[in-house]
Each structure stands twice: as structure tokens, then as C-alpha cells.
C-alpha positions as CSV (number, residue, x, y, z in Angstrom):
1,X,-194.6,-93.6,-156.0
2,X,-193.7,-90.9,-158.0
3,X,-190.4,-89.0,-157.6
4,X,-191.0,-85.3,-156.9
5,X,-188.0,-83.2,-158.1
6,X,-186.8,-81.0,-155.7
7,X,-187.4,-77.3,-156.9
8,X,-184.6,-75.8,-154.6
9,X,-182.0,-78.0,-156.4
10,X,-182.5,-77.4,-160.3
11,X,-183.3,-73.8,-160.1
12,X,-181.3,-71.2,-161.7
13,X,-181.0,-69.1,-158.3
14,X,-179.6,-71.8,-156.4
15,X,-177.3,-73.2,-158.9
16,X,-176.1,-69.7,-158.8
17,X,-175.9,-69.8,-154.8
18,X,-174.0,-73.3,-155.2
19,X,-171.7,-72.3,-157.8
20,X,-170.4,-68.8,-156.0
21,X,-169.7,-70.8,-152.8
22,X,-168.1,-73.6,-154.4
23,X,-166.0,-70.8,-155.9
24,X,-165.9,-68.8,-152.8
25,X,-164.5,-72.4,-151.2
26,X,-161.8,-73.1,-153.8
27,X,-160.3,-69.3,-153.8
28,X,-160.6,-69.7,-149.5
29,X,-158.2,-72.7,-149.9
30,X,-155.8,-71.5,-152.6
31,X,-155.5,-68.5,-150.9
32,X,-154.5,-70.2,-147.9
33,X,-152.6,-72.6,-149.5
34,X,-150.4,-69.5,-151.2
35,X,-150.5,-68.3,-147.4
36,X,-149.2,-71.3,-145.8
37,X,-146.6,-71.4,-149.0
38,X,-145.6,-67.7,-148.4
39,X,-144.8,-68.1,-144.9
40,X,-142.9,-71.0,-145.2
41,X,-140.5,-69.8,-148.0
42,X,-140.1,-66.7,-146.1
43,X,-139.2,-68.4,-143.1
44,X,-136.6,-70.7,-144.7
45,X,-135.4,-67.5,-146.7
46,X,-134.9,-65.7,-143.3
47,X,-133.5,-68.6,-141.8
48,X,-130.9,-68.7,-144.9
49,X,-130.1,-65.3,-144.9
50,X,-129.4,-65.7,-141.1
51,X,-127.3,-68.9,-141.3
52,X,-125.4,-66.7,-144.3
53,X,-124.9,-63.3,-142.2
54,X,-123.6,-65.1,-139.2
55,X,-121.6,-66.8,-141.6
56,X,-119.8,-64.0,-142.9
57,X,-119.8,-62.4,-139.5
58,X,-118.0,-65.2,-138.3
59,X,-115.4,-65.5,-141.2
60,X,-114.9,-61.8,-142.1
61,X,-112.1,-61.3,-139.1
62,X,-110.0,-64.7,-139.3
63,X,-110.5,-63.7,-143.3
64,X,-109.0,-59.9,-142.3
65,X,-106.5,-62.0,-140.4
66,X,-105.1,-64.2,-142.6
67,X,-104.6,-61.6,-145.3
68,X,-102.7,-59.5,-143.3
69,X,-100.8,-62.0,-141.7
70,X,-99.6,-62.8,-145.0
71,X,-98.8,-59.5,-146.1
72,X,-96.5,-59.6,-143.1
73,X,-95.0,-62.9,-143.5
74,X,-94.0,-61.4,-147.5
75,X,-92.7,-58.3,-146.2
76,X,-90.4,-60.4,-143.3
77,X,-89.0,-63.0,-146.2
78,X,-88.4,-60.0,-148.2
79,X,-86.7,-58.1,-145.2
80,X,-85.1,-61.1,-144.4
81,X,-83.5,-61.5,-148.3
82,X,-82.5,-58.4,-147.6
83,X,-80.8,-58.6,-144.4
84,X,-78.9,-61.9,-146.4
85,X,-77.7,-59.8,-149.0
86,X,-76.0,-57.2,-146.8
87,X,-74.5,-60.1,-144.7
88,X,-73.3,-61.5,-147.3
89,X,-71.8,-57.8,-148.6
90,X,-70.3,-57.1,-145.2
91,X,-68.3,-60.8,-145.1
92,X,-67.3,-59.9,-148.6
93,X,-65.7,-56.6,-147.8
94,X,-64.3,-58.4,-144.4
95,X,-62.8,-60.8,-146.5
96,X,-61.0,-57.8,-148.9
97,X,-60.1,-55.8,-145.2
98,X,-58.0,-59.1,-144.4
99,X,-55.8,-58.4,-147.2
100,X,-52.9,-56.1,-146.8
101,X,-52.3,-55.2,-150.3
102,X,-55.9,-54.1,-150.4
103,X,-55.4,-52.0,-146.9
104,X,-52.3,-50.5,-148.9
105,X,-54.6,-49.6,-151.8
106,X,-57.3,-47.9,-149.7
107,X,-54.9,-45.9,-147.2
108,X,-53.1,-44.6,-150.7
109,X,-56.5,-43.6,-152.4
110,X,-58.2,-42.2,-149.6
111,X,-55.3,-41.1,-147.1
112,X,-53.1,-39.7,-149.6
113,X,-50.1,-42.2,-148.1
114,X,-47.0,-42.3,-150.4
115,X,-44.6,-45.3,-149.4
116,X,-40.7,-44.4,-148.7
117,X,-39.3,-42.5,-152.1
118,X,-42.2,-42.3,-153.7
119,X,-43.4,-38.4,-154.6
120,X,-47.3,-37.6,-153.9
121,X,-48.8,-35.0,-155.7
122,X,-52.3,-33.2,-155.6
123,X,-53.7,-31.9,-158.4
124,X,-56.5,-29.0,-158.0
125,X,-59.7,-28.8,-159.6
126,X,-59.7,-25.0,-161.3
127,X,-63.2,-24.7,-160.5
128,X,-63.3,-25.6,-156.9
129,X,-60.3,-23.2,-156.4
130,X,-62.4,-20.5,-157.5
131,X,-65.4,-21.1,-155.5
132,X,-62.8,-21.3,-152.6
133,X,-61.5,-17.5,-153.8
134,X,-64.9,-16.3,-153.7
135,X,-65.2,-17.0,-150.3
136,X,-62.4,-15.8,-148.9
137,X,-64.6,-13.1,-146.9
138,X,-66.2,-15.6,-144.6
139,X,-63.6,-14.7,-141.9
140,X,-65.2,-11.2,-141.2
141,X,-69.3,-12.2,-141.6
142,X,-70.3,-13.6,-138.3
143,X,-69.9,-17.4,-138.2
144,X,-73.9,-18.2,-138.8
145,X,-73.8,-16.3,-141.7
146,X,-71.3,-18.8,-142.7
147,X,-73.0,-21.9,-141.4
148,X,-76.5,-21.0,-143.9
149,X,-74.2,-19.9,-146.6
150,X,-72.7,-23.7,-146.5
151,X,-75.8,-25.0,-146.3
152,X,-77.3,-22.4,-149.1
153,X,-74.3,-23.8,-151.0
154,X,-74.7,-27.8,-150.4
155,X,-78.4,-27.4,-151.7
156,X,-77.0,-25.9,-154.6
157,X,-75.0,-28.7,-155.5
């Protein structure tokens, strides 16, 4: 019983035919293998980016929010030091209007009072006394012309 070797299997053509499908096979499978890869990572990439979108939709207006709410919480504390401040301004100044002596002081410099025996005097500015002779016409312009020229006159100062 001799052994007969099979002429299909050794020759060069049909190694050949073996070797291109066994290649054929292995790029098939790597191919989908890379496939089955590709589709996966892109599905947990989407899936990501979607959990990370909604995310930021979600947070972006409690975030907007919170920021401004803060910026008006600083600008009521600094309103509020303020509003301290002038209270505590205003019960300082009641606290000088309960003085006589002070009253006395204020009704003499802003009132011109002079007590019993006492002599006031006024002493005028030679400046302002000529800007009042230089407008001694104002009786015979019409009295708008007189109301601009005091404005006119008040923006010049």
C-alpha cells in the first residue's frame, strides 16, 4: 500500500490559492474586528459627549444664577455699609442739633444773628461787587434774557 501524494495539495498554484485566502481570511477578520472596535468607541464617544452636553446644559443657568446672585448680594452689603454710614452721620449731627451752643454757633454763621450789644458787620468781596455793577442793566432786558444770562453765568463758574 503505497501512499500516493496528492498533486492538488503540494503544487505551487494551490499553495498560492491557499495562501491568498488564508490572507484574504485574516484581513476579512481584522477588518471587522477594527469595525466592530470603531463602532463601539464611537458609540461610547457619542454617548460621552452627550452625558457632557446635557451636562453643561443643565449647569450653565443655575451657574449664570449663582454668579449673579452674588454680584447682587455684594452690591446690597455694600449698599447696606453705606446706608450704616450715613445713619450713623445723621445721629451724629442729631446729636450736635441737641446742643444749644452749637444752634447758637450755626444761626450766627449762617443767619448773620448778632446777640443783644454785639455789632454785626458784613464785609464785601470787591470782585463780586463788580460783577454785581456790571449787571445793573438787567432791569430793562426782558426777564428771560436774564434767566439764560444767570444760567450762562453759573456755567461759567
Amino acid at each position: 500500500m503505497a501512499r500516493r501524494p496528492e498533486p492538488d495539495r503540494f503544487s505551487t498554484a494551490t499553495r498560492l490559492r491557499l495562501l491568498g485566502e488564508q490572507t484574504a481570511a485574516r484581513v476579512y477578520r481584522s477588518q471587522s474586528r477594527r469595525q466592530a472596535r470603531r463602532s463601539r468607541l464611537t458609540g461610547r464617544a457619542a454617548f460621552l459627549a452627550l452625558v457632557v452636553c446635557s451636562l453643561v446644559v443643565a449647569l450653565a443657568y443655575p451657574m449664570r444664577q449663582y454668579v449673579s446672585q452674588r454680584a447682587e448680594i455684594a452690591e446690597q452689603e455694600r449698599r447696606m455699609a453705606e446706608a450704616r454710614e450715613q445713619v450713623e452721620e445723621l445721629r451724629d449731627e442729631k446729636a450736635r442739633l441737641q446742643d444749644d451752643m452749637y444752634i447758637r454757633r450755626l444761626a450766627r454763621e449762617h443767619l448773620h444773628y448778632v446777640l443783644p450789644g454785639e455789632t454785626g458787620y458784613t464785609v464785601i468781596d470787591p470782585e463780586t461787587a463788580e460783577e454785581r455793577r456790571e449787571d445793573e442793566g438787567a432791569a430793562d432786558r426782558p426777564w428771560y434774557s436774564n434767566v439764560w444770562n444767570g444760567v450762562d453765568n453759573a456755567d461759567r463758574k
